[in-house]
C-alpha positions in Angstrom: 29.3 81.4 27.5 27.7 81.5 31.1 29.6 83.5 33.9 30.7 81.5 36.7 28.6 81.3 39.8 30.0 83.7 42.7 29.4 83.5 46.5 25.5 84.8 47.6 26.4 88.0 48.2 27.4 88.8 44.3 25.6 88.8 41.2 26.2 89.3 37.7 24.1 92.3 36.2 24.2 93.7 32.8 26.2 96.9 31.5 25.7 98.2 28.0 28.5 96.2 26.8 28.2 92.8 28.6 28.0 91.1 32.2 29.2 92.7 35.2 30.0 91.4 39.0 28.6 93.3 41.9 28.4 92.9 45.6 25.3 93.2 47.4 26.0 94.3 50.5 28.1 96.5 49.2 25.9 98.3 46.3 23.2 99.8 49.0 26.5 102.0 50.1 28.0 103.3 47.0 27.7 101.9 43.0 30.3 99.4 41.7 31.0 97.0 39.7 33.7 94.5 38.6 34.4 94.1 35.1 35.5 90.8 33.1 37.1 89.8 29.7 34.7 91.4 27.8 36.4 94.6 27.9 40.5 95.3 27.4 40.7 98.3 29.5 43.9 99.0 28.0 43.2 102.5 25.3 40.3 102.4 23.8 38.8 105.2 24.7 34.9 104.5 23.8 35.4 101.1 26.5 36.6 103.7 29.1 33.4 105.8 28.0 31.3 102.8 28.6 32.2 102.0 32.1 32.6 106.2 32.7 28.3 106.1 31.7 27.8 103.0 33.5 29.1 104.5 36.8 27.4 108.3 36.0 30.5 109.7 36.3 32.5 112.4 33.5 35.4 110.1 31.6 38.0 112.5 33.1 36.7 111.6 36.6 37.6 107.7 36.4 40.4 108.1 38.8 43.2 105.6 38.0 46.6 105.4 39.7 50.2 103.7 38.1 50.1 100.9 40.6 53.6 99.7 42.0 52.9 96.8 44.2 53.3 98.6 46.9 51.1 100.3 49.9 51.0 103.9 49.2 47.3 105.0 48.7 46.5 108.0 46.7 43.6 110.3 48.0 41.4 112.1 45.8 38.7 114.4 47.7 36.8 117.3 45.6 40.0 119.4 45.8 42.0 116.9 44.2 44.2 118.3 41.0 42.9 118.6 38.0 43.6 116.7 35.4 44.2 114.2 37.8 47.8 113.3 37.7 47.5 109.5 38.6 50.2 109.1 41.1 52.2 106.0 41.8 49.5 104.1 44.4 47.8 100.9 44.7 45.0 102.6 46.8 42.8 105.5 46.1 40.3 107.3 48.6 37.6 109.5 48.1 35.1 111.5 49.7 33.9 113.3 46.0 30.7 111.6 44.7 31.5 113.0 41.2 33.8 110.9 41.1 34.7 107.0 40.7 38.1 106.1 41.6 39.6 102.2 40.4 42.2 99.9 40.1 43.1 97.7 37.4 44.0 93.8 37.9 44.3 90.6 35.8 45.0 88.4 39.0 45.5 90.3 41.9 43.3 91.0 44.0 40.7 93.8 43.2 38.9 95.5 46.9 36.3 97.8 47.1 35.5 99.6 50.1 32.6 102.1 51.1 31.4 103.9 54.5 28.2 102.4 55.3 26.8 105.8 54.1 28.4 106.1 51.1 30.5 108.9 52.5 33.6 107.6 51.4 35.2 105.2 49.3 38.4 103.0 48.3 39.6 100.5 45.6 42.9 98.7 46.2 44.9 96.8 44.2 46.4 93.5 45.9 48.7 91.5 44.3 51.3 89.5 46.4 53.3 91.8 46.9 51.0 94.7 48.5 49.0 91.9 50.5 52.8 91.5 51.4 53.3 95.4 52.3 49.7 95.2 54.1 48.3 97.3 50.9 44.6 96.3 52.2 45.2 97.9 56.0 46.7 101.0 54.7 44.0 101.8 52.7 41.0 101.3 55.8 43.4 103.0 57.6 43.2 106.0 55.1 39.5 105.9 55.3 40.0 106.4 58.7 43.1 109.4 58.5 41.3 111.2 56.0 37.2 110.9 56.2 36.7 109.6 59.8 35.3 106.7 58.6 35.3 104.3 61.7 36.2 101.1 59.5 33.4 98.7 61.8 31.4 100.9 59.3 33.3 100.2 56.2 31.6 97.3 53.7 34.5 95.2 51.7 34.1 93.6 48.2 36.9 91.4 47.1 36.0 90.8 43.4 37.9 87.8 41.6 41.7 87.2 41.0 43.7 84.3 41.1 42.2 81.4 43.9 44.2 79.3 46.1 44.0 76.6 43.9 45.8 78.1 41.4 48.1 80.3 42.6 51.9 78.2 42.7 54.1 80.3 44.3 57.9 80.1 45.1 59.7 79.3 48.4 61.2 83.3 48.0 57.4 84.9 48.4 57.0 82.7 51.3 60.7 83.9 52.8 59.4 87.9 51.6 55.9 87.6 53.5 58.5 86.3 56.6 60.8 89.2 56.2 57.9 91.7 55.8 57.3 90.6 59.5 54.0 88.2 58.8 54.1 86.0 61.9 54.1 82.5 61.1 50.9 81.2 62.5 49.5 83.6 59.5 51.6 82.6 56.8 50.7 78.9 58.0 46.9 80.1 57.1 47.9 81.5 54.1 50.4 79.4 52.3 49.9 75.2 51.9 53.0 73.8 50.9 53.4 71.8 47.5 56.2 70.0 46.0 59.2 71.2 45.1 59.8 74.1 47.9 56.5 75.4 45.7 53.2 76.5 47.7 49.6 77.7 47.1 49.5 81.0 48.5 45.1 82.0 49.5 44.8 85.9 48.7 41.4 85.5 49.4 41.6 84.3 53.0 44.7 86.4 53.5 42.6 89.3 52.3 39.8 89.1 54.5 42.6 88.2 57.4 43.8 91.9 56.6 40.6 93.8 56.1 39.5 91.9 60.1 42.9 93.2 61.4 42.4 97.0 59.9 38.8 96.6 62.3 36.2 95.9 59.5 33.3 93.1 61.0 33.4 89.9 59.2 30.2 90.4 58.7 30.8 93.1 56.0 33.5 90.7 54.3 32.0 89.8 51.2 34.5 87.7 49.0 33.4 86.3 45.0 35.2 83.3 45.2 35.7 83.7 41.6 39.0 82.6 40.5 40.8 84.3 36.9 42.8 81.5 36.1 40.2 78.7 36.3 37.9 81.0 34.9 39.8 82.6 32.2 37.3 82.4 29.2 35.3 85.1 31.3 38.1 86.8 33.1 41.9 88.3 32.4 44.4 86.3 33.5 47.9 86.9 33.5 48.8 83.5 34.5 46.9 82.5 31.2 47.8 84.9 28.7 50.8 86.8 30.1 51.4 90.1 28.3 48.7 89.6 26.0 46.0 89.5 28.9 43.8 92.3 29.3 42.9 94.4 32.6 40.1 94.2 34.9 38.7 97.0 36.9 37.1 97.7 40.2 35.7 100.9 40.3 
């Protein structure tokens, strides 16, 4: 099997179990990766050993959070509680370079985010419904609130989901990205309409739309292009698989 080709500024490289994606631009600031379907991520413990060792970090400090679809971000600097207690979020922030905080997808959207520096760091979980809640704004914004970090500064990864050419939505997500005060001229970048009072809704575009509007430079938008459903021998997919698919993780 040969992993699908991202944009320029990702490549594949090799953890001890498999392939991994990682962002250019974005590893000179702080290590990453995005995993695929060759781990679960569910409870296996020796997998979350493996990507623990891969990252140099202790298992007990991969930071996960319950995510919720929603845009509360969880922050978890050196005095953070320990154990930590993984709080309801879809965001995490950290200053702590013992640590590695991630989020776990099969679709959504998985964003990585790191001060130039490497002084600070985020991973947000967007699905449609915390792109909808502006999940991606609140957590440059908490960058910003908690670390200083100016976000012209930040560097943005946005490792693969579901693409716009897969991703059928109903007419009611349209009406709850209207009522969550979207204005229309973005919706009409974000959603194409299909038969049926169906559309394709483009988390990648409305992504980066978000990450500009929270003040990162374009220029640090990096976006894989890599879409979970078409690609779903290499990635989980939810779409696909439903309750049997795995989890993804950008950490």
């Amino acid at each position: 099997m040969s992993e699908p080709q991202p944009t320029r500024a990702f490549a594949w490289t090799q953890a001890a179990w498999g392939a991994v994606l990682r962002c250019v631009p974005l590893s000179a600031a702080a290590a990453h990766f995005f995993t695929g379907a060759n781990l679960t991520l569910r409870d296996d413990p020796a997998e979350w050993a493996g990507v623990a060792a891969e990252i140099g970090v202790a298992v007990e400090d991969v930071l996960l959070v319950s995510q919720v679809h929603e845009d509360t971000v969880a922050v978890a600097s050196a005095d953070r509680p320990r154990p930590w207690p993984r709080p309801e979020a879809d965001a995490v922030v950290s200053n702590d370079p013992g640590a590695a905080i991630a989020v776990r997808i099969a679709d959504c959207v998985p964003v990585l985010l790191a001060e130039e520096t490497g002084s600070a760091v985020a991973s947000i979980h967007a699905g449609w419904r915390g792109i909808a809640s502006r999940a991606i704004i609140a957590g440059v914004g908490a960058m910003q609130a908690n670390y200083g970090v100016r976000p012209e500064r930040v560097i943005a990864a946005v490792g693969p989901s579901i693409g716009p050419c897969c991703y059928e939505v109903s007419e009611s997500t349209y009406e709850a990205f209207r009522a969550a005060g979207h204005h229309a001229s973005v919706l009409d970048r974000w959603f194409e309409p299909r038969p049926g009072r169906k559309f394709h809704l483009d988390l990648w575009r409305a992504s980066r739309d978000q990450l500009e509007g929270a003040g990162v430079m374009p220029e640090n938008i990096h976006v894989a292009e890599l879409c979970t459903k078409t690609h779903a021998d290499v990635f989980h997919s939810y779409r696909v698989l439903g309750a049997r698919a795995g989890r993804m993780i950008g950490i």
